[in-house]
C-alpha positions in Angstrom: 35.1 200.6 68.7 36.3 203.7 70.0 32.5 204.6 70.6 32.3 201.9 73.1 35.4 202.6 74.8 35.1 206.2 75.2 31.5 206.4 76.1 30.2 204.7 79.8 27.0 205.8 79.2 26.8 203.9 75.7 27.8 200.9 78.4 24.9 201.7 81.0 22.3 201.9 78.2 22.9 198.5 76.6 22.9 197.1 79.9 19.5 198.6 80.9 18.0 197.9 77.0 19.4 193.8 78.0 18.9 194.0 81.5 15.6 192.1 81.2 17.3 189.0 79.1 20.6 189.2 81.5 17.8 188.7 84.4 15.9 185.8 82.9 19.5 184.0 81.9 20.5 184.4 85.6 17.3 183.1 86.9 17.6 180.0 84.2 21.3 179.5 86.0 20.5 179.5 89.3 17.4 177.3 88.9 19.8 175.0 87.4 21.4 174.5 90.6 18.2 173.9 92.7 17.5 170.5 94.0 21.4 169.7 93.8 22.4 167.3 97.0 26.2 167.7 97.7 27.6 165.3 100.3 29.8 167.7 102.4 30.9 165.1 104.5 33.1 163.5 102.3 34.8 166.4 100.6 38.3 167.8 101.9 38.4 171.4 102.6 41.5 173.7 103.0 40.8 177.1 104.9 43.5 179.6 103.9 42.9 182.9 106.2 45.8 184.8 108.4 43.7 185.5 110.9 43.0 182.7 114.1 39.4 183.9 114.6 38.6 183.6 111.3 39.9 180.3 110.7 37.7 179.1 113.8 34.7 181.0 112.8 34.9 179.4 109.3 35.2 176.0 110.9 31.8 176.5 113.2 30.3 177.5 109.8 31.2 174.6 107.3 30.3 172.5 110.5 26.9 173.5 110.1 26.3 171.8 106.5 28.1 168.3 107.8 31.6 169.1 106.9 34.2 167.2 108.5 37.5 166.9 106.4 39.0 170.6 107.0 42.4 171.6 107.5 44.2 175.0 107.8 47.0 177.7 106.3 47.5 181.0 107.8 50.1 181.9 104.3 50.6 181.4 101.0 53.7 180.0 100.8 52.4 177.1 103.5 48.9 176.9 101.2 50.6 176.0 98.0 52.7 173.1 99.8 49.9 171.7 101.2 48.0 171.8 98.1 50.6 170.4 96.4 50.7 167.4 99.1 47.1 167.4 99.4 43.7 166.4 97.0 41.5 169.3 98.1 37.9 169.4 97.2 37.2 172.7 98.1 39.5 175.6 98.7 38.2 179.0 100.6 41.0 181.5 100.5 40.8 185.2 101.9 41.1 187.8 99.5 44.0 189.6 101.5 46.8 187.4 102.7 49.0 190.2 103.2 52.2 191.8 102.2 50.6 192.5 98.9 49.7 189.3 98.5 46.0 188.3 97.5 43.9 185.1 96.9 43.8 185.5 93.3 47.6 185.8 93.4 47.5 182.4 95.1 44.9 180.8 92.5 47.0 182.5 89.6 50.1 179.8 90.9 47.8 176.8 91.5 47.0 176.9 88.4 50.1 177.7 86.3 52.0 174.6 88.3 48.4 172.7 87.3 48.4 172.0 91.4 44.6 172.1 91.8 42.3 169.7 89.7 39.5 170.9 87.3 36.7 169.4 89.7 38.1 171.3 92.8 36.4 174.3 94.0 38.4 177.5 95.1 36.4 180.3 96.2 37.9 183.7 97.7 35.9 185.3 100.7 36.7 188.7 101.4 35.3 191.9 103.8 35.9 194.1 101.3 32.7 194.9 98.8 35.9 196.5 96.6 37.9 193.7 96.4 34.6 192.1 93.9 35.5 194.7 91.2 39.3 193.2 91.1 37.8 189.6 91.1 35.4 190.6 88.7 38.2 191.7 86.0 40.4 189.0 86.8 40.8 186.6 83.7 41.6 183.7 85.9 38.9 184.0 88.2 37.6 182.1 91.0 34.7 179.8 91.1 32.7 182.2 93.2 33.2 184.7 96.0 31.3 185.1 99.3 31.1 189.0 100.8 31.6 188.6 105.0 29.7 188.0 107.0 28.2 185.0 105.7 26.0 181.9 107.3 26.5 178.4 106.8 23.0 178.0 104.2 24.5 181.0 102.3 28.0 179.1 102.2 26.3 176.2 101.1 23.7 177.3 98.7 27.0 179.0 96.5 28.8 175.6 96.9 26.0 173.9 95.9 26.0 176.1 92.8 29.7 175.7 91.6 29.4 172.1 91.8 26.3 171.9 89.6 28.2 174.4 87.3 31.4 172.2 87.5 28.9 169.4 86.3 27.9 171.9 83.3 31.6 172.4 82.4 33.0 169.2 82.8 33.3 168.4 78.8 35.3 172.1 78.8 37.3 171.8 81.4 38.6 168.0 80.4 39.0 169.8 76.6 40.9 172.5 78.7 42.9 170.5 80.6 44.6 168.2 77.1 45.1 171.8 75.3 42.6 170.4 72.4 41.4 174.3 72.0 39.7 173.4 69.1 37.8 170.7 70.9 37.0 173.4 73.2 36.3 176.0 71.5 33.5 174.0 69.6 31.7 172.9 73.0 32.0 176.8 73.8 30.1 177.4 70.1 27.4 174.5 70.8 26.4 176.3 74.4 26.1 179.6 73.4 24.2 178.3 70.1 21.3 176.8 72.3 21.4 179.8 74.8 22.9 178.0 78.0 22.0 178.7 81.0 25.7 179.9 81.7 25.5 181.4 78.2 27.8 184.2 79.9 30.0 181.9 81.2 30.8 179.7 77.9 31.6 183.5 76.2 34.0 184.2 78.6 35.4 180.9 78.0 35.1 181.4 74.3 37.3 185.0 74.7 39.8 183.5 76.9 40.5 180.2 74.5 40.7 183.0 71.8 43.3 185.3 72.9 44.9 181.6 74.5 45.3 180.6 70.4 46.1 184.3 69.2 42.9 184.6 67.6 42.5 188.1 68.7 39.5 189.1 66.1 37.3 186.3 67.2 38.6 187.3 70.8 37.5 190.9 70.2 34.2 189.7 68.9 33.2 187.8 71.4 33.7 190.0 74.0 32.1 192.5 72.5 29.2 190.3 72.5 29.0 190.3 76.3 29.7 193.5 76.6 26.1 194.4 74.1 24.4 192.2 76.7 25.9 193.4 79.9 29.1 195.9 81.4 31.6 193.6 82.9 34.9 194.3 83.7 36.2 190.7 82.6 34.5 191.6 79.1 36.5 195.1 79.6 39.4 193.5 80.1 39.4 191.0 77.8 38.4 193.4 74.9 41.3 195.6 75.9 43.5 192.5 75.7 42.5 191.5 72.7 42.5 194.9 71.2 46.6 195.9 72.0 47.0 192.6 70.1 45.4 193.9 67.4 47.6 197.1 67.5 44.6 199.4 68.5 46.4 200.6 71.2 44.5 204.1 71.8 40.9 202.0 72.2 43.0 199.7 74.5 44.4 202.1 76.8 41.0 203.9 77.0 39.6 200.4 78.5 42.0 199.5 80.8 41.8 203.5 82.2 38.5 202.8 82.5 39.1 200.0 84.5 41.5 201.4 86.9 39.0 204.5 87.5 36.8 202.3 88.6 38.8 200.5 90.9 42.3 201.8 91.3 43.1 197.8 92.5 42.7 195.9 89.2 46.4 195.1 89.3 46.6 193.0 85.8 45.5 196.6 84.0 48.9 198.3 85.2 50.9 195.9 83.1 49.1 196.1 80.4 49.0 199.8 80.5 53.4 199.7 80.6 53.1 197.1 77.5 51.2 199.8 76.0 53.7 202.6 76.7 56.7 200.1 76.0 55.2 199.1 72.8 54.7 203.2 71.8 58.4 203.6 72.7 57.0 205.4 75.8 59.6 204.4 78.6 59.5 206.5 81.4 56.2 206.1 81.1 55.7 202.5 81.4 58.3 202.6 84.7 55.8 205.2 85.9 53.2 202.9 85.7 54.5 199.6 86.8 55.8 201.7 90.3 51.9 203.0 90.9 50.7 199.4 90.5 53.7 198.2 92.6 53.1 201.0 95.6 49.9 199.5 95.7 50.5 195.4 95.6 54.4 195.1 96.0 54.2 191.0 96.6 54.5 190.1 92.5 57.3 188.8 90.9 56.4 189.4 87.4 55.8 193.1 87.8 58.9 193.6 89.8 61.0 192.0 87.2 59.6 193.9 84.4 60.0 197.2 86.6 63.6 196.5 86.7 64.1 195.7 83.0 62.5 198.9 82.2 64.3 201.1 84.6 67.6 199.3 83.4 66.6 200.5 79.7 66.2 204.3 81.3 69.3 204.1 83.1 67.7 204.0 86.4 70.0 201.6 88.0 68.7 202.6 91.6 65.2 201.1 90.9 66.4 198.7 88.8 68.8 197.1 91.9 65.7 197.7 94.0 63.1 195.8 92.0 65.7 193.0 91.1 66.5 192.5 94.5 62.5 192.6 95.2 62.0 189.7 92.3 64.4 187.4 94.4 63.5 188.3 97.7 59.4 187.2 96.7 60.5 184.4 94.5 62.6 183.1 96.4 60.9 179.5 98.2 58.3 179.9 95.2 57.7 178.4 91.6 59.3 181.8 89.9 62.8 181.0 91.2 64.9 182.4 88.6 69.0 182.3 88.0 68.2 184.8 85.5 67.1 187.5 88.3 70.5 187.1 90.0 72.0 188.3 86.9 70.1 191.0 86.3 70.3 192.0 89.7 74.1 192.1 88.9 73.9 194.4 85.9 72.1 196.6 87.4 74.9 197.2 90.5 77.5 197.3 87.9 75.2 200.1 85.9 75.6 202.2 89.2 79.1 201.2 89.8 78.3 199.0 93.1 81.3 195.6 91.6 81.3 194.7 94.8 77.3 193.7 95.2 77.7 192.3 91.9 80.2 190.1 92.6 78.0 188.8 95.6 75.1 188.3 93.2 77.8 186.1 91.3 78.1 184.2 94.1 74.8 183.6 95.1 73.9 182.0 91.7 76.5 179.7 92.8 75.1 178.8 96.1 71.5 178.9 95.4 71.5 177.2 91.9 74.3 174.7 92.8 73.1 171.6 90.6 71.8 173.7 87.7 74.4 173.2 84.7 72.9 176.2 83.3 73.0 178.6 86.2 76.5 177.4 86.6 77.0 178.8 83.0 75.0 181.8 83.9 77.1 182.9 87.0 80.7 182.0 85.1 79.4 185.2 82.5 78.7 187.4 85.6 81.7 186.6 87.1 83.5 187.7 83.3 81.6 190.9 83.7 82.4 192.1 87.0 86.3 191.1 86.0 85.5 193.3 83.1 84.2 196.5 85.2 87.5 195.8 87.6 89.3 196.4 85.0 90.9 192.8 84.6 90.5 192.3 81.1 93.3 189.2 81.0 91.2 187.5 84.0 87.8 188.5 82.4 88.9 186.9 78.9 90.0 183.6 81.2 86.9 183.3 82.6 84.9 183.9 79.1 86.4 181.2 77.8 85.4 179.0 80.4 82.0 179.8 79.9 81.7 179.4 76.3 83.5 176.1 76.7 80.0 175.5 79.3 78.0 177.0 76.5 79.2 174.8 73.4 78.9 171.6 75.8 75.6 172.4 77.1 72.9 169.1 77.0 69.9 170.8 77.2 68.8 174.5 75.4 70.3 177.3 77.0 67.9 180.1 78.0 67.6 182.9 75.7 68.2 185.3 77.9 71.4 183.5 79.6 72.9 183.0 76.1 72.2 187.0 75.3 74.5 187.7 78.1 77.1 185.6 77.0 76.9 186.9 73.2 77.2 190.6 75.4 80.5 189.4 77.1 81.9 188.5 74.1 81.2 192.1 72.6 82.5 193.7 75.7 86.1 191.3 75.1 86.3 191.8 71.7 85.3 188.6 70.8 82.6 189.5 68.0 82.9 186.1 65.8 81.5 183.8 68.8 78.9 186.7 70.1 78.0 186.5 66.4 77.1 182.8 66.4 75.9 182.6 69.7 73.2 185.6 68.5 72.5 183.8 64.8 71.7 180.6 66.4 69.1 183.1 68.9 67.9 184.2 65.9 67.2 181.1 63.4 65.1 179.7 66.7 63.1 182.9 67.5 63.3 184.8 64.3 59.2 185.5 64.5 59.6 186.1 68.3 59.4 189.7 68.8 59.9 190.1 71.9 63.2 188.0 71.8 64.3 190.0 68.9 63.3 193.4 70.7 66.4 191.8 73.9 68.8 191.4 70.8 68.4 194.7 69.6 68.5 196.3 73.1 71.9 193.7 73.7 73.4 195.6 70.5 72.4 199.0 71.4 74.5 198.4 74.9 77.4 197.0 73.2 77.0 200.0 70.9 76.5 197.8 67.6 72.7 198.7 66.9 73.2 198.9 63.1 74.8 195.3 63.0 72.0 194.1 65.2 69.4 195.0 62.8 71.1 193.6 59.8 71.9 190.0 61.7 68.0 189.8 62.2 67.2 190.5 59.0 69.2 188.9 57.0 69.1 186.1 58.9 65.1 186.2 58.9 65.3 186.5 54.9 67.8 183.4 55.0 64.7 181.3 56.7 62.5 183.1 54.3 64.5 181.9 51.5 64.3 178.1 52.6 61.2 178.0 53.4 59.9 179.5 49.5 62.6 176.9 48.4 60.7 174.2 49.8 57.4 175.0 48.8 58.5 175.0 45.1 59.8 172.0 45.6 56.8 170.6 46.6 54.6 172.2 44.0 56.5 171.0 41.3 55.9 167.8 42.5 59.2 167.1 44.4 57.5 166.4 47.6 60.8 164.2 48.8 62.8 167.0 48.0 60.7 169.4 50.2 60.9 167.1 52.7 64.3 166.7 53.3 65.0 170.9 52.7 63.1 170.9 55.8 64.4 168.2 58.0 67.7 170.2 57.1 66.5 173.0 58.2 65.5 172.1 61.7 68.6 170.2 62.1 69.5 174.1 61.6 67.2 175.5 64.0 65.9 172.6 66.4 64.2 175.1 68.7 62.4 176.8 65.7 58.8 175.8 66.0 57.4 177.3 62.8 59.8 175.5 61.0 59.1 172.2 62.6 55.4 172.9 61.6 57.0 173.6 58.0 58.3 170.4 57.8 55.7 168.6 59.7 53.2 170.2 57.0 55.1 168.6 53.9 55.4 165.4 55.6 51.8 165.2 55.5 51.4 166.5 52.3 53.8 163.8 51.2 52.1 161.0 52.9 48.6 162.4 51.4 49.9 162.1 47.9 52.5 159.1 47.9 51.1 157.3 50.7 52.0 156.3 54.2 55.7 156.7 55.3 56.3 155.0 58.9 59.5 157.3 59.2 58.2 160.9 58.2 55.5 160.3 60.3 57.4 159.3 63.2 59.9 162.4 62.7 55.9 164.2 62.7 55.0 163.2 65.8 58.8 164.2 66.9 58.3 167.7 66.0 54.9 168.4 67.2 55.8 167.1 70.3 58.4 169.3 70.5 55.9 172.2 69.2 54.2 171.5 72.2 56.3 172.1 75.0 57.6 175.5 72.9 54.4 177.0 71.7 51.2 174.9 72.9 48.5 177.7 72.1 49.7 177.6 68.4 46.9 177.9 66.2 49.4 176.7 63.3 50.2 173.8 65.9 46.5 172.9 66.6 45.7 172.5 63.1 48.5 170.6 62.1 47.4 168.1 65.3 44.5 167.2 64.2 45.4 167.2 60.4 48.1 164.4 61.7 45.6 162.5 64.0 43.3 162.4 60.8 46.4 161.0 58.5 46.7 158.2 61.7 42.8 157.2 61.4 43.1 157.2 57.5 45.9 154.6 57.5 44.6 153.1 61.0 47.5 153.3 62.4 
């Protein structure tokens, strides 16, 4: 592995020794498109470019192939409304849209608020010949992109090509699209078997559905695949990706260097540089990197969040108030609207002493989150906290207990992260025995979570308790542990009722604990298997997985557990 990573020239002379089959597969590909008749004329397009001339030079040219339906956006904030109003056929979006904001950016949101259907096209054009190496790398890519200046046959002849490739893909993408990644995977397997025309295309796939389901070695192996056929940065990437899951973390940051020496503007490779760093205990140098990628493409609210919560672990409070303030500023009319940046945009003024700005951060939780119970909850803590820095412990104990009266009568699961700042208030007044079950309750739900465990510890080490942290998580972890080895005894000694109900118990426990709601869902079918059908258990299955779902849909636990129920279903033809 290292060999690979380490060595460009190892790159360069697999490419040249496969050049000749890459060739053929892309002549295979492209003749697969010929003799394809699109009807333009009934397809909606949206144009997304800032620039007037552009716009009207892109309508002359789509007007050439007998399109008709096109409308216009000059922004992204304005693009994603109409999209989301709108049934767009075909989307052509400009690389740059400004203020650090690119097309890819733009596709990245579409397609996390699923507001763009499989069968659309979205296609970045860009002036920039570097801008094809960030595309290139990008996991979720575009259908295609067009270099300016272009003609109308050139336009067409790549449209015409995506849509015969959609064709091609449709089984995937409606696979896809459910979340059956088994399903999905297995069409990826028979199209690579028979050497598809878009045999490259159905390995990418294949790597991306693999590190989707945490299946990093068959994610590894797959890109390395491509990677003996040809050097592309997606491959890169995805290796690299799949290889910091795998704890190779050396081999991994070698890739995603390589990357960024290439092209200095493959944003995603910053972050996963700092999660390298952060996972080596290498903080300063994680903040380092996440400012680089940031002085380069400011306009992105994950980064500047994660900026902030680094530089609030080094006790930079200055950038941390800077990048907060960022996150909210960007987020603000967007999908990432958080109540959760307000208050850590409060922390951090209190960390450099500013009570006054945190109080206002307070406030505008308040005002901008006005019908959100749990915001409400989330701004009565801040509002403790500032008391507490004033020096007001008799109001700041007032208004804790007004917020754990919100927290105990809460409808819905609180947010990790809001309830961690409440268990922190309760530290800071002295009230251990509620911060203790707000952070054991944390803990039975997320206690193979480790980046939720990683915020506990940090919560302890601020509240200067690190030692009682640790022993919380594990003993609590050991107590699930314990109930879960109980259960399977149980069950092979033939007490399959017994098992049963130990685990029902125990996600009465823990109802936002997905592995043990796949622990119980598991010996519910194991019962029904032995003793027969049971209209109840399976019922209280269904229950669970749904549940499953909405916390961790990617599970590979989850998947098979799916489809073992749906075979259970057709056995008893129910």
């Amino acid at each position: 592995m290292a060999e690979f990573a380490g060595n460009s020239a190892l790159f360069a002379a697999r490419a040249a020794r496969a050049g000749g089959d890459d060739d053929h597969e892309q002549e295979l590909a492209r003749a697969y498109t010929r003799g394809i008749e699109v009807d333009y004329s009934s397809k909606r397009f949206l144009v997304i470019d800032a620039l007037q001339e552009m716009r009207s030079a892109m309508n002359a040219t789509l007007s050439s192939f007998g399109v008709t339906r096109i409308e216009y956006s000059h922004r992204a904030t304005e693009s994603i409304g109409m999209v989301k109003r709108g049934d767009y056929d075909v989307i052509l979006c400009d690389f740059d849209l400004g203020h650090g904001y690119d097309g890819l950016h733009l596709l990245e949101e579409l397609k996390l608020r699923n507001l763009i259907k499989p069968s659309a096209v979205f296609m970045i054009v860009t002036g920039e010949r570097r801008s094809r190496m960030v595309i290139s790398a990008a996991e979720l890519a575009p259908d295609d992109y067009l270099l300016k200046p272009f003609t109308g046959e050139e336009l067409k002849q790549r449209l015409d090509r995506v849509y015969r490739k959609k064709i091609e893909f449709n089984a995937l993408d409606a696979a896809m699209m459910t979340e059956d990644y088994f399903k999905a995977l297995a069409e990826c397997n028979e199209r690579i078997e028979r050497k598809d025309p878009f045999l490259i295309d159905f390995l990418k796939m294949k790597g991306r559905i693999a590190l989707t389901i945490g299946d990093y070695g068959l994610a590894r192996d797959t890109y390395q695949r491509v990677l003996d056929i040809r050097d592309i940065p997606w491959a890169r990437m995805g290796m690299a990706k799949a290889l910091f899951h795998l704890k190779d973390f050396a081999t991994a940051r070698q890739l995603f260097e390589q990357l960024l020496a290439t092209n200095e503007r493959v944003m995603e490779a910053y972050d996963w540089l700092a999660r390298i760093h952060q996972a080596e205990h290498e903080h300063r140098e994680a903040q380092a990197v996440l400012e680089k990628a940031l002085d380069l493409s400011a306009a992105n609210v994950s980064r500047q969040k994660k900026l902030g919560e680094v530089a609030m672990r080094n006790g930079d409070y200055d950038t941390a108030v800077k990048s907060f303030q960022a996150t909210i500023n960007i987020a603000k009319y967007s999908f990432w609207r958080d109540a959760g940046d307000y208050s850590s945009l409060a922390k951090a003024h209190l960390g450099s002493g500013n009570v006054n700005d945190a109080a206002r951060a307070a406030a505008d939780v308040r005002r901008e989150f006005r019908y959100d119970a749990q915001a409400e909850l989330l701004a009565t803590v801040m509002e403790s906290q500032v008391a507490i820095k004033q020096g007001n412990k008799a109001r700041a104990q007032q208004i804790l207990a007004k917020a754990l009266q919100q927290f105990a009568g809460a409808t819905t699961e609180v947010p990790e992260h809001f309830a961690l700042e409440l268990a922190e208030a309760c530290y800071q007044l002295d009230e251990d025995a509620a911060a203790g079950e707000i952070v054991q309750k944390l803990i039975r739900n997320h206690h193979e979570d480790t980046a939720v465990l990683e915020r506990i510890s940090a919560m302890y080490e601020t509240v200067g308790k690190a030692d009682l942290g640790q022993e919380m998580i594990e003993t609590t972890a050991r107590a699930i542990v314990a109930i879960n080895n109980e259960a399977v005894r149980m069950a092979q000694s033939g007490d399959l009722e017994g098992a049963v109900q130990k685990f029902i118990h125990a996600v009465e426990e823990m109802p936002a604990n997905a592995q043990v709601m796949l622990n119980a869902v598991n010996a519910m079918l194991a019962y029904v298997a032995r003793l027969g059908w049971h209209q109840g258990y399976m019922e209280m299955a269904q229950t669970y997985l749904d549940r499953v779902k909405a916390l961790e849909p990617a599970s590979v636990k989850y998947l098979k557990l799916k489809d073992a129920y749906n075979t259970a279903r057709r056995r008893f033809r129910t």
